[in-house]
PDB file with one MODEL, atoms N, CA, C and O in Angstrom:
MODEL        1
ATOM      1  N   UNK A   1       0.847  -1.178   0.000  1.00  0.00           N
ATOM      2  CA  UNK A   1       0.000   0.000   0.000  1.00  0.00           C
ATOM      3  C   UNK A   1       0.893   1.242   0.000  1.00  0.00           C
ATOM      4  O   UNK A   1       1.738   1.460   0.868  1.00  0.00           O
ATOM      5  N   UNK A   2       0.633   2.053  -1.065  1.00  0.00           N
ATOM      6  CA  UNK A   2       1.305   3.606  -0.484  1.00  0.00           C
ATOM      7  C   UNK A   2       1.048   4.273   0.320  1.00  0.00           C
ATOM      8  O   UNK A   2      -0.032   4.492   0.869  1.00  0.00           O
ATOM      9  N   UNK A   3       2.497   4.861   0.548  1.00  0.00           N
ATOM     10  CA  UNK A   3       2.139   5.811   1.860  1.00  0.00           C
ATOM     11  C   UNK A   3       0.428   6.428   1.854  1.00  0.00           C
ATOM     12  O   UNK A   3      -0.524   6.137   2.578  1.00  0.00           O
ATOM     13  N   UNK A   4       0.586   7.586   0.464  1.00  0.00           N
ATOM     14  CA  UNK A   4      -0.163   8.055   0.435  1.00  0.00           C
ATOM     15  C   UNK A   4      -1.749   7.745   0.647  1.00  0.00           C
ATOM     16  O   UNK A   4      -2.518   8.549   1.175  1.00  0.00           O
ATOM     17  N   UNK A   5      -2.099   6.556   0.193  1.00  0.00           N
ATOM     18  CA  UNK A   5      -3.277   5.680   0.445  1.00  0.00           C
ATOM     19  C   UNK A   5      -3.334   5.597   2.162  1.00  0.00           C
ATOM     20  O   UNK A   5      -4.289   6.065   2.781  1.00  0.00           O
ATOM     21  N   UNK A   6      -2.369   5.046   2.722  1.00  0.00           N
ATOM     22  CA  UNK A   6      -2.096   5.209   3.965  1.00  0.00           C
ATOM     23  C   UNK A   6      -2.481   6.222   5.025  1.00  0.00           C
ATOM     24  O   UNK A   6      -2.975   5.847   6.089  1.00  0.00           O
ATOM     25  N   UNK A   7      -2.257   7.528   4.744  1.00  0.00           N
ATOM     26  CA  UNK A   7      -2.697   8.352   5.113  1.00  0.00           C
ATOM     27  C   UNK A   7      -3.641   8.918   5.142  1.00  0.00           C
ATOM     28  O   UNK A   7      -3.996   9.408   6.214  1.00  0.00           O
ATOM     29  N   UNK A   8      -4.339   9.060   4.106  1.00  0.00           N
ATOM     30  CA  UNK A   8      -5.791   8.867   3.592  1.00  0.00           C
ATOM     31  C   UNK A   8      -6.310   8.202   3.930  1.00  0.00           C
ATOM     32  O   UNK A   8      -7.395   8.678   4.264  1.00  0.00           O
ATOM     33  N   UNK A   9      -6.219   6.658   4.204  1.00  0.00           N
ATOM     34  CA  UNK A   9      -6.919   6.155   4.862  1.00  0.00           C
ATOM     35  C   UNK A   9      -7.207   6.563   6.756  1.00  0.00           C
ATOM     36  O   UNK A   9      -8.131   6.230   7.497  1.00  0.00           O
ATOM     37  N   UNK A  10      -6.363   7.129   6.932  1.00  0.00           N
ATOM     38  CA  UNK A  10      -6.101   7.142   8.855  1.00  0.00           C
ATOM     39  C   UNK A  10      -7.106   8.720   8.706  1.00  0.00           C
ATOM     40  O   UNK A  10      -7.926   8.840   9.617  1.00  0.00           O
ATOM     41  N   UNK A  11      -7.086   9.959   7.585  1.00  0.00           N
ATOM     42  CA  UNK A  11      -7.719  10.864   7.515  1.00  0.00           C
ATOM     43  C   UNK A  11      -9.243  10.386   7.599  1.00  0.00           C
ATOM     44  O   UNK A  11      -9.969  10.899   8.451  1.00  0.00           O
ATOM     45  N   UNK A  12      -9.746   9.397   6.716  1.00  0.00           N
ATOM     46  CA  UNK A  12     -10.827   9.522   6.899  1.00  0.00           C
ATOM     47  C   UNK A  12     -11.542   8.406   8.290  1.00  0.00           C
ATOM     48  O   UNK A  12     -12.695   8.415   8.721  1.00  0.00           O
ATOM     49  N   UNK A  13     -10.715   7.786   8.596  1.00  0.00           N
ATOM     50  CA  UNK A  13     -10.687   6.841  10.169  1.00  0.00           C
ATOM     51  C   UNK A  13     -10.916   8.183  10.840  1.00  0.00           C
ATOM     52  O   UNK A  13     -12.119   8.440  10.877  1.00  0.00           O
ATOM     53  N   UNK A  14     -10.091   9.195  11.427  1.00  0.00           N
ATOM     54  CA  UNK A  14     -10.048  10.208  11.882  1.00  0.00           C
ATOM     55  C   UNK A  14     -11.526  11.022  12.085  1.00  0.00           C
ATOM     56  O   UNK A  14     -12.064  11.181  13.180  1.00  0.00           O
ATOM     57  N   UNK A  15     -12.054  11.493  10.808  1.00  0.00           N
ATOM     58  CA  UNK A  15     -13.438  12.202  10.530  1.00  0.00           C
ATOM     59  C   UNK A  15     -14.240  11.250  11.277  1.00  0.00           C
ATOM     60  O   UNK A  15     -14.820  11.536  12.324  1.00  0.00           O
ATOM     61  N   UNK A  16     -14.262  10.045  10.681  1.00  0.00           N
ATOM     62  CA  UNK A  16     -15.784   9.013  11.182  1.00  0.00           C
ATOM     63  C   UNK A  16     -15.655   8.772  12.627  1.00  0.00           C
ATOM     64  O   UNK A  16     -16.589   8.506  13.383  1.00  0.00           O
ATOM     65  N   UNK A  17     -14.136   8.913  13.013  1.00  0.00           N
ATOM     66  CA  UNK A  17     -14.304   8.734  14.701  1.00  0.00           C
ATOM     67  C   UNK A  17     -14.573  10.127  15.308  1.00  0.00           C
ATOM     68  O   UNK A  17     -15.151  10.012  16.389  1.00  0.00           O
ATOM     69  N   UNK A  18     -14.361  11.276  14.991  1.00  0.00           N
ATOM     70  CA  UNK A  18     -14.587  12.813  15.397  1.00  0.00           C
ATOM     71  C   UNK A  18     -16.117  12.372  15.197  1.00  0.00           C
ATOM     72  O   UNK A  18     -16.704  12.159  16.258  1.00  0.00           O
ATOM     73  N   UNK A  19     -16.736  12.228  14.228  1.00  0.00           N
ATOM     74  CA  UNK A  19     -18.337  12.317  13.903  1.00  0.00           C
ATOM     75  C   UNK A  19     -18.885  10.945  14.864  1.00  0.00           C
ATOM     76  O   UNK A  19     -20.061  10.687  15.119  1.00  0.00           O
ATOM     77  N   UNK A  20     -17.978  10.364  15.193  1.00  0.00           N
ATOM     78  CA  UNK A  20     -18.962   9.233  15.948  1.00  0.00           C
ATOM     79  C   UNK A  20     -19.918   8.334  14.978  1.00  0.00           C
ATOM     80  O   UNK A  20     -21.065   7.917  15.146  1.00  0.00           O
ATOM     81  N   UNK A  21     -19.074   8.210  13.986  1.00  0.00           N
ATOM     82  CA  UNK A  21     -20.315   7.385  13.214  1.00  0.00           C
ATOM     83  C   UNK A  21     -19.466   6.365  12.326  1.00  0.00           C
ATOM     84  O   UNK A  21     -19.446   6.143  11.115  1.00  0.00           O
ATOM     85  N   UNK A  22     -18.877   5.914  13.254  1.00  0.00           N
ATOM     86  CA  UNK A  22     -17.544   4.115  12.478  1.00  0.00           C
ATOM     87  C   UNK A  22     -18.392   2.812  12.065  1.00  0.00           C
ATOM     88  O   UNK A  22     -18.353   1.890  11.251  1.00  0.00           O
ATOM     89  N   UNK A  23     -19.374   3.415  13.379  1.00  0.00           N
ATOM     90  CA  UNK A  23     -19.962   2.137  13.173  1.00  0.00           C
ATOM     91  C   UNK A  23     -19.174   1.079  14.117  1.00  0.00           C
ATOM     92  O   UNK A  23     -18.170   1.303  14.793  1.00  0.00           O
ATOM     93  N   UNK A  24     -20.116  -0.507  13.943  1.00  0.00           N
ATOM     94  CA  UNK A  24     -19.158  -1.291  14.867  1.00  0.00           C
ATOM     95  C   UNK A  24     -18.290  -1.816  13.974  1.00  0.00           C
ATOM     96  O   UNK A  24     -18.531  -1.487  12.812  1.00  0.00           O
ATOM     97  N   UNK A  25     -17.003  -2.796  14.197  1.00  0.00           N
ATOM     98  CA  UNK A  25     -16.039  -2.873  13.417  1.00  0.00           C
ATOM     99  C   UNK A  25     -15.966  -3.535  12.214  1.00  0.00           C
ATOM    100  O   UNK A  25     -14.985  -3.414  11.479  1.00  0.00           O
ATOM    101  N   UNK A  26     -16.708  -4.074  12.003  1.00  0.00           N
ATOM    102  CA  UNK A  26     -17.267  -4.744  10.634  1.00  0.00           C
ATOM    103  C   UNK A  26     -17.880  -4.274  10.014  1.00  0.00           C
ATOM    104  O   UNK A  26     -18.421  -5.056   9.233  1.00  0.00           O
ATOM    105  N   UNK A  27     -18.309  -2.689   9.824  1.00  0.00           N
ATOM    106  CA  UNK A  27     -19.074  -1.827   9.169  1.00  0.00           C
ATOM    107  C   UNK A  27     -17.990  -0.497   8.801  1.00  0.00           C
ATOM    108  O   UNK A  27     -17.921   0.090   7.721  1.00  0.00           O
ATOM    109  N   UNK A  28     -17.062  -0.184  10.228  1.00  0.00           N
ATOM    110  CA  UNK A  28     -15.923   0.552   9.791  1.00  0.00           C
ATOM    111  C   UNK A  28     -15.421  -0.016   8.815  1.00  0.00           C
ATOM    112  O   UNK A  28     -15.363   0.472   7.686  1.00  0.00           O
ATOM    113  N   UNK A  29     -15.005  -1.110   9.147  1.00  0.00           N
ATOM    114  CA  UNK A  29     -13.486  -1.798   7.800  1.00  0.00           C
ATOM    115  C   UNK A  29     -14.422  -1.949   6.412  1.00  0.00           C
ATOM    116  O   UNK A  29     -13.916  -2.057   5.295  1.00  0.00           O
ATOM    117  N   UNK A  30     -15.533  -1.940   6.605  1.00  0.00           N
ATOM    118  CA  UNK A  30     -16.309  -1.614   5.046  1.00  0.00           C
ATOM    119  C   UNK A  30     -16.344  -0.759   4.457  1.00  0.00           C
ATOM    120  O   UNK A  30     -16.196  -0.773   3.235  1.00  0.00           O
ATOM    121  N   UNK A  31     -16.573   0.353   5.212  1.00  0.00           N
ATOM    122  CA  UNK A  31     -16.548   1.862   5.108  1.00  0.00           C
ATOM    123  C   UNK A  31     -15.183   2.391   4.321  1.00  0.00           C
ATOM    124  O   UNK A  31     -15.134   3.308   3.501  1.00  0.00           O
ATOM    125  N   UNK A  32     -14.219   1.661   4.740  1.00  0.00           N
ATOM    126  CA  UNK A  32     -13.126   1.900   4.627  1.00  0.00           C
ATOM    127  C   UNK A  32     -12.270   0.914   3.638  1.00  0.00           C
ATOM    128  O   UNK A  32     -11.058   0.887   3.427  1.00  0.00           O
ATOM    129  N   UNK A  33     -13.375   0.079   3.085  1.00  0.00           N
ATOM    130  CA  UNK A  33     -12.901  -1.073   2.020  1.00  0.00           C
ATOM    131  C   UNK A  33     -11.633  -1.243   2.521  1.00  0.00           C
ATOM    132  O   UNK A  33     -10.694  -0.857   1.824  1.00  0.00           O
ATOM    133  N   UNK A  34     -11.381  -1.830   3.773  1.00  0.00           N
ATOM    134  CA  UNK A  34     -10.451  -2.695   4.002  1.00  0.00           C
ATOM    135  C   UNK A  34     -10.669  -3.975   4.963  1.00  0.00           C
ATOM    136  O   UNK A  34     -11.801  -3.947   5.446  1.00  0.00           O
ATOM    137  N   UNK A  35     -10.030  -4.910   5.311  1.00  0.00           N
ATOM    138  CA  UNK A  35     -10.265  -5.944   6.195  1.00  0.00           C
ATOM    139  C   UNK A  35     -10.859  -5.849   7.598  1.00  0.00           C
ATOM    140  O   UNK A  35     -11.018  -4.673   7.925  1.00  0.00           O
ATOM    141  N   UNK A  36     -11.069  -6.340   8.114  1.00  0.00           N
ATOM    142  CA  UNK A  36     -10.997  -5.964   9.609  1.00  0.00           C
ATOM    143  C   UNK A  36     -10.071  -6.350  10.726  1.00  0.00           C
ATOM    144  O   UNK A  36     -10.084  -5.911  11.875  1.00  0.00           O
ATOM    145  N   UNK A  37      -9.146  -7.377  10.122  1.00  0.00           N
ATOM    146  CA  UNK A  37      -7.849  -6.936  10.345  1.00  0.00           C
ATOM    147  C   UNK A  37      -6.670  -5.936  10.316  1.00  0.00           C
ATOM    148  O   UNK A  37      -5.732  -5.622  11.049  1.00  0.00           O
ATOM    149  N   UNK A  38      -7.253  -5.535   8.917  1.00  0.00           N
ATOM    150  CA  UNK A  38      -6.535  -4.150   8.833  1.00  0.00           C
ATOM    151  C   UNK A  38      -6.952  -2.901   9.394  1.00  0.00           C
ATOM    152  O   UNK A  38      -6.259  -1.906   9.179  1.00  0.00           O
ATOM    153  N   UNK A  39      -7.906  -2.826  10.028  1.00  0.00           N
ATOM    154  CA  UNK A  39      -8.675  -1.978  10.556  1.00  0.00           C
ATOM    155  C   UNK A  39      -8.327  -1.855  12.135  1.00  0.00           C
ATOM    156  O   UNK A  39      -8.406  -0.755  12.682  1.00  0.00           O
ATOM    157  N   UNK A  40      -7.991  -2.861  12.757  1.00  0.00           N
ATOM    158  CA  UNK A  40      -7.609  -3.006  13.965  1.00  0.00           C
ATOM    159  C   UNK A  40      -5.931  -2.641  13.466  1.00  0.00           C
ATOM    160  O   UNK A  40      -5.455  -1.931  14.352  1.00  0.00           O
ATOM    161  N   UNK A  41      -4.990  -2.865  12.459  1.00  0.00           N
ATOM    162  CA  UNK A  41      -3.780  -2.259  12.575  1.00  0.00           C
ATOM    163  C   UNK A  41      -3.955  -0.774  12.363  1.00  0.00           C
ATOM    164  O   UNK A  41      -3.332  -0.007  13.098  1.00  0.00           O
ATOM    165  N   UNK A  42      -4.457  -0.477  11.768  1.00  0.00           N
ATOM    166  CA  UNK A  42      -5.202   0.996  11.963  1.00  0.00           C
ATOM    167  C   UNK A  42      -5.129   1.428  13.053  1.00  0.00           C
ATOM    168  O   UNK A  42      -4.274   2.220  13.452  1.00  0.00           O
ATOM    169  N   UNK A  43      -5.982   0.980  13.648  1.00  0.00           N
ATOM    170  CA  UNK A  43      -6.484   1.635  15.132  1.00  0.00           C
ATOM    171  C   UNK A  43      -5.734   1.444  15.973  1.00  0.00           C
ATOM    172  O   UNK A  43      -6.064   1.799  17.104  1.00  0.00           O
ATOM    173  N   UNK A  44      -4.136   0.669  15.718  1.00  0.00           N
ATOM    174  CA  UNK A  44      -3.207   0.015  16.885  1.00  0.00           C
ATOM    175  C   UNK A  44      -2.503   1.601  16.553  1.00  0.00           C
ATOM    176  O   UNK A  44      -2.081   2.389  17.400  1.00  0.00           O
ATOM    177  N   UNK A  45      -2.524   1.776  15.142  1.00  0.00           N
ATOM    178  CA  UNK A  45      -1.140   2.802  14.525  1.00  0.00           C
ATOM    179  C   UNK A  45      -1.389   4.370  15.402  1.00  0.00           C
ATOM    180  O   UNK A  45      -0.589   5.177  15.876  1.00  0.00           O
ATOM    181  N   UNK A  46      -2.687   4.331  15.348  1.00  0.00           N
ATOM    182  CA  UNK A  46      -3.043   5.579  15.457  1.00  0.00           C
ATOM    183  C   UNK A  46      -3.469   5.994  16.987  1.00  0.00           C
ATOM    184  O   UNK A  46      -3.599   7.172  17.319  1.00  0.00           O
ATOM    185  N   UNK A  47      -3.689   4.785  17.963  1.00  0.00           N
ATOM    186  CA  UNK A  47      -3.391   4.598  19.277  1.00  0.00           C
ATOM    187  C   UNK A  47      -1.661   4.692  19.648  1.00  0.00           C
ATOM    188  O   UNK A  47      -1.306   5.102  20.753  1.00  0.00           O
ATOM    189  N   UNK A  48      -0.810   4.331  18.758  1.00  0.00           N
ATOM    190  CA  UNK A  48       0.601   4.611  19.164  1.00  0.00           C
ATOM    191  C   UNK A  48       1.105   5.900  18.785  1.00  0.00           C
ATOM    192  O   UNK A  48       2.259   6.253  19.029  1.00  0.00           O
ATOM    193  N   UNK A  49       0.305   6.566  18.225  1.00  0.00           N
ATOM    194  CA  UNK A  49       0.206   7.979  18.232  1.00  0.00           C
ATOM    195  C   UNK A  49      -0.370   8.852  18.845  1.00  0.00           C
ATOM    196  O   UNK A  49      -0.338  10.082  18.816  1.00  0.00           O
ATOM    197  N   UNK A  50      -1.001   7.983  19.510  1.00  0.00           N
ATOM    198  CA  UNK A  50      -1.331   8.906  21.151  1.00  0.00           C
ATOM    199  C   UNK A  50      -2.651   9.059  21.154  1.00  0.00           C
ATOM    200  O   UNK A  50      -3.059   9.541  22.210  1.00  0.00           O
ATOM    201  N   UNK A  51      -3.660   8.773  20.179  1.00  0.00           N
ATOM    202  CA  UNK A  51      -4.996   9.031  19.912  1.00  0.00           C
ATOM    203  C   UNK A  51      -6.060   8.271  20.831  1.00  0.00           C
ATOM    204  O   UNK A  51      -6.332   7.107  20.536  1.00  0.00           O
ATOM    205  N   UNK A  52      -6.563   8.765  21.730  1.00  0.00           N
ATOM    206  CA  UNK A  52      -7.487   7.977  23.127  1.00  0.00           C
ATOM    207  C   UNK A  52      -8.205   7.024  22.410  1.00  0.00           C
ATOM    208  O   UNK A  52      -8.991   6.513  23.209  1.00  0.00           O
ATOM    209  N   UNK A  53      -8.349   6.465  21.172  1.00  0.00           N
ATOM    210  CA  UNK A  53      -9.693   5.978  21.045  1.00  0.00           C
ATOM    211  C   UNK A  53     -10.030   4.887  21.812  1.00  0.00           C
ATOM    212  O   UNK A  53      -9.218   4.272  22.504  1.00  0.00           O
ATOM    213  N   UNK A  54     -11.324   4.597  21.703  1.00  0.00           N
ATOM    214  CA  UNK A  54     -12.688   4.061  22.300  1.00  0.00           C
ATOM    215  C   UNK A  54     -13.581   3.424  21.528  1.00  0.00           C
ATOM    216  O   UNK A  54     -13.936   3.845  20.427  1.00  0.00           O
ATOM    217  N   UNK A  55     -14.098   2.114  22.196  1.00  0.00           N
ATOM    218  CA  UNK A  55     -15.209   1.960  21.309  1.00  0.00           C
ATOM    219  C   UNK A  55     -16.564   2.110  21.886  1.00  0.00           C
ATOM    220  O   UNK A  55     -16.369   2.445  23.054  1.00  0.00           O
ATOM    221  N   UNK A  56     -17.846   2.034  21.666  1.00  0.00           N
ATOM    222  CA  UNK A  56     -18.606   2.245  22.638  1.00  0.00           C
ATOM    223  C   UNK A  56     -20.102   1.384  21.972  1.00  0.00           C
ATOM    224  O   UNK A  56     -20.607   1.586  20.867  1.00  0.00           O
ATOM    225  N   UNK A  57     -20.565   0.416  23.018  1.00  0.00           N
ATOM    226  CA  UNK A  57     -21.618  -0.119  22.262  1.00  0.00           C
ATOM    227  C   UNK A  57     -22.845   0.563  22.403  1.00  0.00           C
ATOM    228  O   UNK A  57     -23.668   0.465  21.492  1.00  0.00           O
ATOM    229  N   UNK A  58     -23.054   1.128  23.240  1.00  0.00           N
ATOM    230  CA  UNK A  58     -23.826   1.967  23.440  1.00  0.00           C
ATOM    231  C   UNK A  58     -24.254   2.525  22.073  1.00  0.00           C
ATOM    232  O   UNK A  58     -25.256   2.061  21.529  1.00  0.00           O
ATOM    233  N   UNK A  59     -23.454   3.612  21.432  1.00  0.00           N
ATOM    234  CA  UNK A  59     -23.147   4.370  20.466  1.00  0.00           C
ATOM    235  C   UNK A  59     -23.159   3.629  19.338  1.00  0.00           C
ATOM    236  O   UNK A  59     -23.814   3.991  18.361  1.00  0.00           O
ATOM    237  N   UNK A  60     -22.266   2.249  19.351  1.00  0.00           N
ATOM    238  CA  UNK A  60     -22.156   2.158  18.181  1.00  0.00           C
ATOM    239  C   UNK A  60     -21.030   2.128  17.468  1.00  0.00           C
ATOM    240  O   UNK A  60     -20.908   1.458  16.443  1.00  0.00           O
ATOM    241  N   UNK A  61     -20.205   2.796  17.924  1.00  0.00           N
ATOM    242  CA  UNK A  61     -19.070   3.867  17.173  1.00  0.00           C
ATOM    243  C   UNK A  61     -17.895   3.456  17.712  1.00  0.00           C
ATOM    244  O   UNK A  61     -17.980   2.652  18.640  1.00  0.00           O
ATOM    245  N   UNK A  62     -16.554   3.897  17.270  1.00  0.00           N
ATOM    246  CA  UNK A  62     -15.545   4.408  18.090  1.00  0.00           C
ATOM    247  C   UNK A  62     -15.470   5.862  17.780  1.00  0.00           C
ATOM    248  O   UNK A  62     -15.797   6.544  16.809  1.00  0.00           O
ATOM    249  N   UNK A  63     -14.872   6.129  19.056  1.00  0.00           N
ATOM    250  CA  UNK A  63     -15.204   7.138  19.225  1.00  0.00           C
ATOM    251  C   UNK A  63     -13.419   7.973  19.869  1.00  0.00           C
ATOM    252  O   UNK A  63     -12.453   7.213  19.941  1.00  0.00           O
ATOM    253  N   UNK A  64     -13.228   9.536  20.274  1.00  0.00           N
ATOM    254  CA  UNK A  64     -12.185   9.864  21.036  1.00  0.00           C
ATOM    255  C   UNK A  64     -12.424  10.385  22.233  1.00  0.00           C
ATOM    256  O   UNK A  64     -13.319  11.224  22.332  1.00  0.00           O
ATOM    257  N   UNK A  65     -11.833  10.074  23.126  1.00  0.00           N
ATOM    258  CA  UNK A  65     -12.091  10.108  24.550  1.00  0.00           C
ATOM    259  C   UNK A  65     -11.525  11.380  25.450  1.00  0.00           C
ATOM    260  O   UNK A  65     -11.647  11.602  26.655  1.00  0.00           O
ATOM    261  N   UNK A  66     -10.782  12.220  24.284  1.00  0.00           N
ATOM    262  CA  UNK A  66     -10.672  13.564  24.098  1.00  0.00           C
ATOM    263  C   UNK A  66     -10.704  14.295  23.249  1.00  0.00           C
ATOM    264  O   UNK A  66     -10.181  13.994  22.176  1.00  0.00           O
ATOM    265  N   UNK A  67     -11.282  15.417  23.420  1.00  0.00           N
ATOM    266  CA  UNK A  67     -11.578  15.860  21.908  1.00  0.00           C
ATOM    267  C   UNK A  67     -10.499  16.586  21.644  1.00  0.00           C
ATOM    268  O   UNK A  67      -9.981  17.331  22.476  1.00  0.00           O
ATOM    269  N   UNK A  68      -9.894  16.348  19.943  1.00  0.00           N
ATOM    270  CA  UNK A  68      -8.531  16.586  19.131  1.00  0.00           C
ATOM    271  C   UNK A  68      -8.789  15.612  18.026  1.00  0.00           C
ATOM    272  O   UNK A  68      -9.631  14.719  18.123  1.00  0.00           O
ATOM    273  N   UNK A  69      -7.811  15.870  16.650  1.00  0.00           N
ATOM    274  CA  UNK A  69      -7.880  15.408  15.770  1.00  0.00           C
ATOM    275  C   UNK A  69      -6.324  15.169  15.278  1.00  0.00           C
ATOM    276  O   UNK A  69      -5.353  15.785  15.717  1.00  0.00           O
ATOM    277  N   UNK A  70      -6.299  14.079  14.212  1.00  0.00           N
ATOM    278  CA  UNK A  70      -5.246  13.839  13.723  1.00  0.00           C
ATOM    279  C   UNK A  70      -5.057  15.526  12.283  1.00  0.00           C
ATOM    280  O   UNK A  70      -5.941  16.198  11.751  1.00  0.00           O
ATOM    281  N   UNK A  71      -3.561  15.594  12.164  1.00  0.00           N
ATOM    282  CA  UNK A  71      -3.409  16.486  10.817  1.00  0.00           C
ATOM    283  C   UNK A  71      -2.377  16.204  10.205  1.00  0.00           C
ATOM    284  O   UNK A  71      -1.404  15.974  10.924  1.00  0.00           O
ATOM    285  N   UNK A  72      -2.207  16.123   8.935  1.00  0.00           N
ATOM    286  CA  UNK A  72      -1.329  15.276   8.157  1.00  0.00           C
ATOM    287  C   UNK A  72      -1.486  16.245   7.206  1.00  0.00           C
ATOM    288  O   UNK A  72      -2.296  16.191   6.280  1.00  0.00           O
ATOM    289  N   UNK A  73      -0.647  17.210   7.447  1.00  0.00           N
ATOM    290  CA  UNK A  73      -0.356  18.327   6.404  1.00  0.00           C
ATOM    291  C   UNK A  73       0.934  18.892   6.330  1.00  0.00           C
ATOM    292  O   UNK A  73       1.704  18.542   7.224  1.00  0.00           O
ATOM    293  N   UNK A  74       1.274  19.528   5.646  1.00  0.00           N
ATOM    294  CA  UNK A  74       2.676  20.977   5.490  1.00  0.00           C
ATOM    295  C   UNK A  74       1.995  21.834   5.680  1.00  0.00           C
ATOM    296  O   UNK A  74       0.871  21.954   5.193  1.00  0.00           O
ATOM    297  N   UNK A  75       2.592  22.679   6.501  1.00  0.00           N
ATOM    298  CA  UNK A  75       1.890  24.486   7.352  1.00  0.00           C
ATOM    299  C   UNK A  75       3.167  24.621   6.938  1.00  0.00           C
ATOM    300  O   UNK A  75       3.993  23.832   7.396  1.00  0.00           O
ATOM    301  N   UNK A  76       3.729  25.984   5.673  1.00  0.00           N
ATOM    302  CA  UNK A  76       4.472  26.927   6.542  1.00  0.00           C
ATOM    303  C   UNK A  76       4.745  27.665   7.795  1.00  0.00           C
ATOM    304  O   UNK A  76       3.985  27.532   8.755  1.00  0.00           O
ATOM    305  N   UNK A  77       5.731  28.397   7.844  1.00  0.00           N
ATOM    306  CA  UNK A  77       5.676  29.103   9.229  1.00  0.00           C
ATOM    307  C   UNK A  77       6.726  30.074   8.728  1.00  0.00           C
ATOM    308  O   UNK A  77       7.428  30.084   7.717  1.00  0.00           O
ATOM    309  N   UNK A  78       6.575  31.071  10.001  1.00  0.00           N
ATOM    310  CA  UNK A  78       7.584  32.446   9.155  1.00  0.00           C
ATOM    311  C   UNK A  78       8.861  32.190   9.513  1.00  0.00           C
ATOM    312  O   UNK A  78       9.674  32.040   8.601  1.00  0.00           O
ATOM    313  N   UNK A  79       9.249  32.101  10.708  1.00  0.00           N
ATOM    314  CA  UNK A  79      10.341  31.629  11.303  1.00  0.00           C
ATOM    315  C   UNK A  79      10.507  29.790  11.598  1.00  0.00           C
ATOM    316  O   UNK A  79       9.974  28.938  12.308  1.00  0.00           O
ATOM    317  N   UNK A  80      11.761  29.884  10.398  1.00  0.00           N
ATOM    318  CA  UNK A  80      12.375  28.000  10.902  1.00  0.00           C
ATOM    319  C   UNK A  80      12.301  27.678  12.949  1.00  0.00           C
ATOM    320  O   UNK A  80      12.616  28.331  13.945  1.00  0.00           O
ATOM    321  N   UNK A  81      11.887  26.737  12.760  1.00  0.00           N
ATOM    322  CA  UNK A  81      11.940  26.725  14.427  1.00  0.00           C
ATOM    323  C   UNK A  81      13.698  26.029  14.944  1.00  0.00           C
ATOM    324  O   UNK A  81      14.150  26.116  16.086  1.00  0.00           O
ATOM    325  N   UNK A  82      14.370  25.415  13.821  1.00  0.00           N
ATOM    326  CA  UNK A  82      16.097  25.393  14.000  1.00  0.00           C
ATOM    327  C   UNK A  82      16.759  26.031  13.133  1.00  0.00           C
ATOM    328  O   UNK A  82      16.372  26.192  11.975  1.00  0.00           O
ATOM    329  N   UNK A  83      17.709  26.415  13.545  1.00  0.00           N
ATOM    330  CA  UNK A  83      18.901  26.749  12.382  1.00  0.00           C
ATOM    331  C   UNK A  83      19.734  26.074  12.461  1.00  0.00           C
ATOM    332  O   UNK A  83      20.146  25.533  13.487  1.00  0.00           O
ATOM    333  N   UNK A  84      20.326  25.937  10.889  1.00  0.00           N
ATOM    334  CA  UNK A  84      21.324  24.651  10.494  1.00  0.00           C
ATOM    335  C   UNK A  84      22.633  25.383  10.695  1.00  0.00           C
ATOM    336  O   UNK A  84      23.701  24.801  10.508  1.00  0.00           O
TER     337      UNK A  84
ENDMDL
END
């Protein structure tokens, strides 16, 4: 898999867990046309990145157990924060 697919995939993991609407895990990894094995390495990757998630039957969902989001972007900035 490419990176890029990769990332994209954890972006939109990200949204459906902010929105609370994953579903239970056999409906996420559909959502997400991937396994549900792969779906749990997902959710290991992005838990070792510090991300609280949760699942909740209640809900339905997984969910975050603080509110914050993943960002997988380039921001300039005005000032380098090192100099070489």
């Amino acid at each position: 898999m490419s990176r890029l697919k990769y990332i994209k995939t954890l972006q939109r993991m990200d949204l459906l867990i902010r929105k609370r609407s994953t579903g239970n895990p056999e409906d996420f990894a559909a959502r997400l046309s991937v396994s549900e094995r792969s779906l749990y390495n997902y959710l290991t990757a992005m838990r070792e990145l510090g991300a609280p998630i949760c699942y909740s039957r209640v809900l339905g969902s997984y969910y975050y157990r603080t509110d914050g989001k993943f960002t997988f972007e380039f921001k300039k900035v005005n000032e380098p924060e090192y100099a070489f």
